[in-house]
C-alpha positions in Angstrom: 0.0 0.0 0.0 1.1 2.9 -0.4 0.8 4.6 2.9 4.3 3.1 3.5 5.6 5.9 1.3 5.1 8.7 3.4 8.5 7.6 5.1 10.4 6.1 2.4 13.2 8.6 0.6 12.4 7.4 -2.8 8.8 6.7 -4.3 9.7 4.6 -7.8 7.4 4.9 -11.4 7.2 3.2 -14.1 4.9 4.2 -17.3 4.4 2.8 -20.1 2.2 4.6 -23.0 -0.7 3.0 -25.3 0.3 2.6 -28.7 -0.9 -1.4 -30.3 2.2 -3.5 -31.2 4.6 -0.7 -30.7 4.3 -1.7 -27.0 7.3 -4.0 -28.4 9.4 -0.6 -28.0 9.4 -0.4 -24.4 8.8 -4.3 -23.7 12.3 -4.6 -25.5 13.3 -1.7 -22.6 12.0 -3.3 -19.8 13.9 -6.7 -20.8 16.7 -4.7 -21.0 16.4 -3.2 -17.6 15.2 -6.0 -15.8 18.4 -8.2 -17.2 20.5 -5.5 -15.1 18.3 -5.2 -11.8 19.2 -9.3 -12.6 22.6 -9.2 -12.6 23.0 -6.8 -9.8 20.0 -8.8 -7.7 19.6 -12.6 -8.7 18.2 -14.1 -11.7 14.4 -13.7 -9.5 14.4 -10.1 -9.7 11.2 -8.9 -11.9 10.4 -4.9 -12.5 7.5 -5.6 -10.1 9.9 -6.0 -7.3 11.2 -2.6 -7.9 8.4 0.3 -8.8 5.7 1.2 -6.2 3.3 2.1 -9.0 3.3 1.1 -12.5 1.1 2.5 -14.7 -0.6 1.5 -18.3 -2.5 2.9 -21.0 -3.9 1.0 -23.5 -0.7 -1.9 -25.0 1.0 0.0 -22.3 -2.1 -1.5 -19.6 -1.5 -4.7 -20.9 2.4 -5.0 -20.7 1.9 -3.6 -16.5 -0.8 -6.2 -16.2 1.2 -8.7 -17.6 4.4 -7.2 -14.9 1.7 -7.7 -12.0 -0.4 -10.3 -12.3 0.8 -13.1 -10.0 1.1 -16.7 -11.3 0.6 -19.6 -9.0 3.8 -19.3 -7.0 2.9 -15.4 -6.6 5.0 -14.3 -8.4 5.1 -12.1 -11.9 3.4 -14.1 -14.8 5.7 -12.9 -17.5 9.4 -12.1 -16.9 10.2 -8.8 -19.2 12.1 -10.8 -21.4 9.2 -12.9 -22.6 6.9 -9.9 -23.2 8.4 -9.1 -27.2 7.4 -13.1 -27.5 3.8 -12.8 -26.7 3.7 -9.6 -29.0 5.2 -11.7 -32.4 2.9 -14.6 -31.3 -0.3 -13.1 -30.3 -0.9 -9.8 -32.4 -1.2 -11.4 -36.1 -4.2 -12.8 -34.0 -5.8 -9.8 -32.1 -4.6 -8.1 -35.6 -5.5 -10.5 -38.2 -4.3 -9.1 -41.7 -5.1 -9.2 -45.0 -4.2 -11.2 -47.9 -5.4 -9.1 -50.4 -3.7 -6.7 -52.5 -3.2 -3.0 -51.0 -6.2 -1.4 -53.2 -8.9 -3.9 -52.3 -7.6 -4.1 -48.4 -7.9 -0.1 -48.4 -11.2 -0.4 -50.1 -12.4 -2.6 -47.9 -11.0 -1.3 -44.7 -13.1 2.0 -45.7 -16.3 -0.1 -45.8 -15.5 -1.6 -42.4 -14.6 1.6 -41.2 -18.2 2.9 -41.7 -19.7 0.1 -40.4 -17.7 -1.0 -36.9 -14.4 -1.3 -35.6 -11.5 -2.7 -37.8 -11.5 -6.0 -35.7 -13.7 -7.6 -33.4 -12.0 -8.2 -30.4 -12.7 -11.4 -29.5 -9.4 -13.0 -29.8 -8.3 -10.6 -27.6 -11.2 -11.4 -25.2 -10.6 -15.0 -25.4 -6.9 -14.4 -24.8 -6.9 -12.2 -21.9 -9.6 -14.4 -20.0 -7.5 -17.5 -20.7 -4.4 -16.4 -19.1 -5.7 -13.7 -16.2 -8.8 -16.2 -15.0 -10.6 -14.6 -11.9 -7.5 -12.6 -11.3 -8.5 -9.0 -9.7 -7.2 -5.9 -9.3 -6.6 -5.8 -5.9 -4.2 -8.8 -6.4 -1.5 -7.1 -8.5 2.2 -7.4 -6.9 2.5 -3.9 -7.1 0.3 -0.9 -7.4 -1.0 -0.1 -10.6 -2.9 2.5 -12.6 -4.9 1.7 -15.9 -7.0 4.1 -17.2 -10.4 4.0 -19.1 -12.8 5.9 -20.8 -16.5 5.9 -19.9 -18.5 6.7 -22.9 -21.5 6.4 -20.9 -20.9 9.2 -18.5 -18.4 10.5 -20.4 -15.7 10.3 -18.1 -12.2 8.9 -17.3 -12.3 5.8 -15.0 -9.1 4.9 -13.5 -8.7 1.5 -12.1 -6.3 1.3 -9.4 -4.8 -1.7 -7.0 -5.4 0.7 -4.1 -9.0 1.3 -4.9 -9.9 -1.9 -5.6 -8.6 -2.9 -1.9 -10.5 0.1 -0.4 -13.8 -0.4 -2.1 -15.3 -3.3 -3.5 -17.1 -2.4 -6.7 -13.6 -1.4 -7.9 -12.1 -4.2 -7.9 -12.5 -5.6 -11.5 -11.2 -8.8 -13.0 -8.1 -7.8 -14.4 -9.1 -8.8 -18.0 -11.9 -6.6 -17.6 -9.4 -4.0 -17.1 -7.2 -4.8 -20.0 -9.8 -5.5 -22.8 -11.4 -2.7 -21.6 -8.2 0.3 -21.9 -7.5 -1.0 -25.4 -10.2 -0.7 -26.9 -9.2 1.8 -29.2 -11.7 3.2 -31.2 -12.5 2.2 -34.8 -10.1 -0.6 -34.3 -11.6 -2.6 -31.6 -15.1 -2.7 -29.9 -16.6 -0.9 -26.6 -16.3 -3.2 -23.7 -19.2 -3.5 -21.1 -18.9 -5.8 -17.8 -20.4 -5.7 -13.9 -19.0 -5.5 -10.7 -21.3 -6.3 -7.9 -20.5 -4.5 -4.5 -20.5 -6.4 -0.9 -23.5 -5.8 -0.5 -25.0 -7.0 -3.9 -25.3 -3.8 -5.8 -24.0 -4.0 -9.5 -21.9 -0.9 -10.8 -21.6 -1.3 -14.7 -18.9 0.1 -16.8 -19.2 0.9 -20.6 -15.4 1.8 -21.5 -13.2 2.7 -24.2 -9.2 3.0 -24.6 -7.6 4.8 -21.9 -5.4 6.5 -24.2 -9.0 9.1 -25.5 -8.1 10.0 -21.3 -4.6 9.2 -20.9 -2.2 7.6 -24.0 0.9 9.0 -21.0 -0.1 7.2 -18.1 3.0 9.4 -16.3 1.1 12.7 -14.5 -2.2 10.0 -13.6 0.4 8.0 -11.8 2.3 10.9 -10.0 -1.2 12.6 -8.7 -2.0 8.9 -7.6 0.7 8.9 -5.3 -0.1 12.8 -4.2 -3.8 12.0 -3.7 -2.9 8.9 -1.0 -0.5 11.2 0.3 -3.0 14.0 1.3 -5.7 11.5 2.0 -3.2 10.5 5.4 -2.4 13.9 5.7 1.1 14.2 4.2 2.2 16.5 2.3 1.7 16.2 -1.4 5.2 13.9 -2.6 8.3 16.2 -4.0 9.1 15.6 -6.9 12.6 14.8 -5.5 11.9 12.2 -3.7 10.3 10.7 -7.5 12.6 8.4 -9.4 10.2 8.3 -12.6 10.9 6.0 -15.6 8.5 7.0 -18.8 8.4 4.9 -21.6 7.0 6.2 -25.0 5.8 3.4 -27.8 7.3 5.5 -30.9 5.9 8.1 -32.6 6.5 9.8 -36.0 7.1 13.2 -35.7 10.1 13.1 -38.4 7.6 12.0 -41.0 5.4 14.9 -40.5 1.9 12.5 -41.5 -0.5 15.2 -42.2 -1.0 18.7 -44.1 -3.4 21.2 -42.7 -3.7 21.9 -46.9 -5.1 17.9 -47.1 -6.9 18.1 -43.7 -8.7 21.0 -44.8 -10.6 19.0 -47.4 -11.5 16.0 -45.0 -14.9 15.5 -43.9 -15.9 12.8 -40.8 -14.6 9.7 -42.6 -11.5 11.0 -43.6 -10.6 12.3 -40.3 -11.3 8.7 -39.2 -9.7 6.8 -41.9 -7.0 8.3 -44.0 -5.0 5.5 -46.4 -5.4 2.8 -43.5 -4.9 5.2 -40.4 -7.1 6.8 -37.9 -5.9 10.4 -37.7 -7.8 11.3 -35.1 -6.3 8.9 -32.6 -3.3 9.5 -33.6 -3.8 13.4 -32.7 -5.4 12.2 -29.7 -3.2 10.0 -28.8 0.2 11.7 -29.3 -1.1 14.8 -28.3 -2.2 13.3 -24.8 1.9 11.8 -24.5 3.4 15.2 -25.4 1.8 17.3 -23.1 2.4 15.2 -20.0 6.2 14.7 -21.1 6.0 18.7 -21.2 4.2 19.0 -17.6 6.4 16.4 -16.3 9.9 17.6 -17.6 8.7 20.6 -16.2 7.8 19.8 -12.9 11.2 17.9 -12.2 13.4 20.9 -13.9 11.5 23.4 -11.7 12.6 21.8 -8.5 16.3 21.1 -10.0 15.3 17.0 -10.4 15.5 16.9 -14.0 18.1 13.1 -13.7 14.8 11.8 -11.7 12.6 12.0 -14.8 13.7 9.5 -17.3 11.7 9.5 -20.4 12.5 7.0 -23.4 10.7 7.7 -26.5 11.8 7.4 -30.5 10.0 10.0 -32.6 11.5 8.8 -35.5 8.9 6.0 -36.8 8.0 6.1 -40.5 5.2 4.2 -42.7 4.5 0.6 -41.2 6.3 1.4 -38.1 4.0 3.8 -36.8 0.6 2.0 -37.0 -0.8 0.4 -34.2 -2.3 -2.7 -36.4 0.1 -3.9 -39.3 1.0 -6.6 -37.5 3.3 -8.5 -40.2 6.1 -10.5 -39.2 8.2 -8.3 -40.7 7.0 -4.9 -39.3 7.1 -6.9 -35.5 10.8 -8.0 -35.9 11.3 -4.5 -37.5 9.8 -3.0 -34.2 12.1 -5.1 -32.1 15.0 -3.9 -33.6 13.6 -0.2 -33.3 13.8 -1.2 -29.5 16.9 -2.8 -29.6 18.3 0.6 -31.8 16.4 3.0 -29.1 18.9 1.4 -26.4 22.3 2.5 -28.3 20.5 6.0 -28.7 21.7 9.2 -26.7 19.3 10.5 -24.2 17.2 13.1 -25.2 14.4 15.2 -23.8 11.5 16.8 -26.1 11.7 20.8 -26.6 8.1 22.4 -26.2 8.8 24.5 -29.6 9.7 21.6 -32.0 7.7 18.6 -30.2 10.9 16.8 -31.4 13.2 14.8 -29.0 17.0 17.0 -28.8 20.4 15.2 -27.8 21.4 15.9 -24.1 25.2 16.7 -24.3 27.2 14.0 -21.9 24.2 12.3 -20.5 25.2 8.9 -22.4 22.8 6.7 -23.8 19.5 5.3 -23.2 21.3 2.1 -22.1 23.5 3.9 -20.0 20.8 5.8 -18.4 18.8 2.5 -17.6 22.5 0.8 -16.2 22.3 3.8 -13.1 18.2 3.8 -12.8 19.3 -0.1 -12.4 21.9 0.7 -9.8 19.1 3.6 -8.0 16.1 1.3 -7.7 18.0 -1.6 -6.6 20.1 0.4 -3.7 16.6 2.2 -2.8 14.9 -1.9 -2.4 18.0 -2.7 -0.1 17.0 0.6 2.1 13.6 -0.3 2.9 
């Protein structure tokens, strides 16, 4: 819980942003990091072990789930490392793609587009309830945050460890949670469940993708912490006493996708479907990451933290790369190498003018970066 905190020198982060297969990026992260918490720690250390929140949006909701969920020995269901493996096995089957040839896929893609979502989900389903069971919320390893969007009230739901243990009609079954914050929409369907309370009561939710709320988990987990803290009347958590690790899923800013001279022209389908994109979400969607990268940097610079704030993104994602759905063999493995190539990259933080991501002189790389968070989160386990 995380009432513990109000004590403790360090609170950790971790979050991870929504984004469909490109969660690869920051799975291939994590397995990076966790093979060095390893190394310093024992081959049984998991990220779980190490963050007091971690939060999801979205592909990003899925990967923390997958961090949290206990197996039958309590322990993490999925190392890090074995993440990028259920990504090349399982999305050709949440994503299934077409045979046809590009004209006729587009053509028909259009058609669906009018009609419902790009897929139907209920692989997706299938998969999530055959591997998380009656698994809850309130049973995650470590607290996390997911967010949601409820269409019905129009309104962000955020499903939490700690709420679930503090009131009963929020703790949903963790697949629930997941199916529920990626269901993007136009690709995959709305998803409805119950919870019943203790005393009977049934509270419904009828949710979309967290990211329409929250595609950069990052600020939702911060003011997660800060709310606990003023609820046991503590002061609200400084922001140097946060070690926060933010991972982005790509984007392509370098590409520059759209022209306000062609958006001027578009009418309601083209601003949902534009040659097999949804421009809309990804306006949404990127939008929502960039401004809480810029509230975030800002917060940490403003109280001279700025080495607390780690924030690993690639803007540099062209055609294929940057979809959330072309789930190929080759554009996966491509992705995995874009994650692998992200590592070996100097850090970089994103300038408010440009929205582009700008070398920081002798600060190292990514990799080095995540060797020191290593050596910080493990020396801050030891102390508690």
């Amino acid at each position: 819980m995380l009432t513990g905190l109000v004590k403790r020198k360090m609170v950790t982060v971790l979050s991870i942003d929504g984004g469909g297969i490109r969660g690869i990026i920051p799975s291939t992260v994590l397995a990076f990091l966790e093979s060095k918490l390893q190394q310093l720690d024992g081959p049984d250390a998991r990220i779980a072990d190490y963050f007091d929140i971690i939060a999801g949006t979205s592909t990003g909701g899925l990967v923390t789930t997958m961090l949290t969920a206990p197996n039958k020995d309590n322990r993490p269901m999925y190392e890090a490392k074995d993440i990028n493996k259920f990504y090349l096995d399982q999305s050709p089957k949440i994503f299934p793609q077409s045979s046809r040839n590009n004209f006729l896929r587009s053509i028909t893609s259009m058609v669906d587009a009018v009609k419902g979502p790009k897929y139907d989900g209920k692989y997706l389903r299938t998969l999530t309830r055959g591997l998380l069971g009656d698994l809850t919320l309130k049973q995650t390893l470590t607290n996390v945050v997911i967010p949601a969007f409820d269409i019905k009230y129009l309104q962000p739901v955020v499903f939490s460890t700690i709420d679930a243990r503090e009131t009963s009609w929020k703790n949903a079954k963790l697949s629930d949670v997941c199916i529920s914050t990626s269901a993007a929409p136009t690709f995959l369907p709305a998803h409805y469940f119950e919870v019943k309370d203790d005393v009977g009561r049934t509270h419904t939710f009828d949710l979309v993708d967290g990211g329409v709320a929250a595609n950069n988990p990052t600020m939702m987990a911060i003011s997660h912490i800060n709310r606990e803290m003023l609820k046991h009347n503590s002061d609200p958590m400084d922001a140097t006493r946060l070690q926060v690790l933010s991972l982005g899923t790509g984007a392509a800013k370098l590409e520059e996708k759209y022209s306000a001279a062609i958006a001027s022209k578009w009418g309601l389908i083209s601003w949902l479907f534009h040659n097999g994109s949804a421009p809309l979400v990804d306006i949404f969607a990127d939008a929502s990451s960039d401004m809480v990268d810029f509230h975030v940097s800002t917060l940490f610079q403003s109280v001279q933290a700025k080495d607390n704030y780690l924030r690993i993104q690639d803007d540099s994602l062209t055609g294929d790369e940057a979809s959330v759905d072309i789930a190929t063999e080759k554009n996966l493995r491509r992705l995995v190498e874009i994650g692998n190539a992200l590592l070996k990259k100097p850090v970089s933080r994103v300038q408010l003018d440009t929205g582009k991501y700008e070398q920081c002189e002798g600060e190292g790389t990514y990799e080095d970066a995540l060797i020191e968070f290593a050596k910080t989160i493990s020396e801050g386990r030891k102390l508690r």
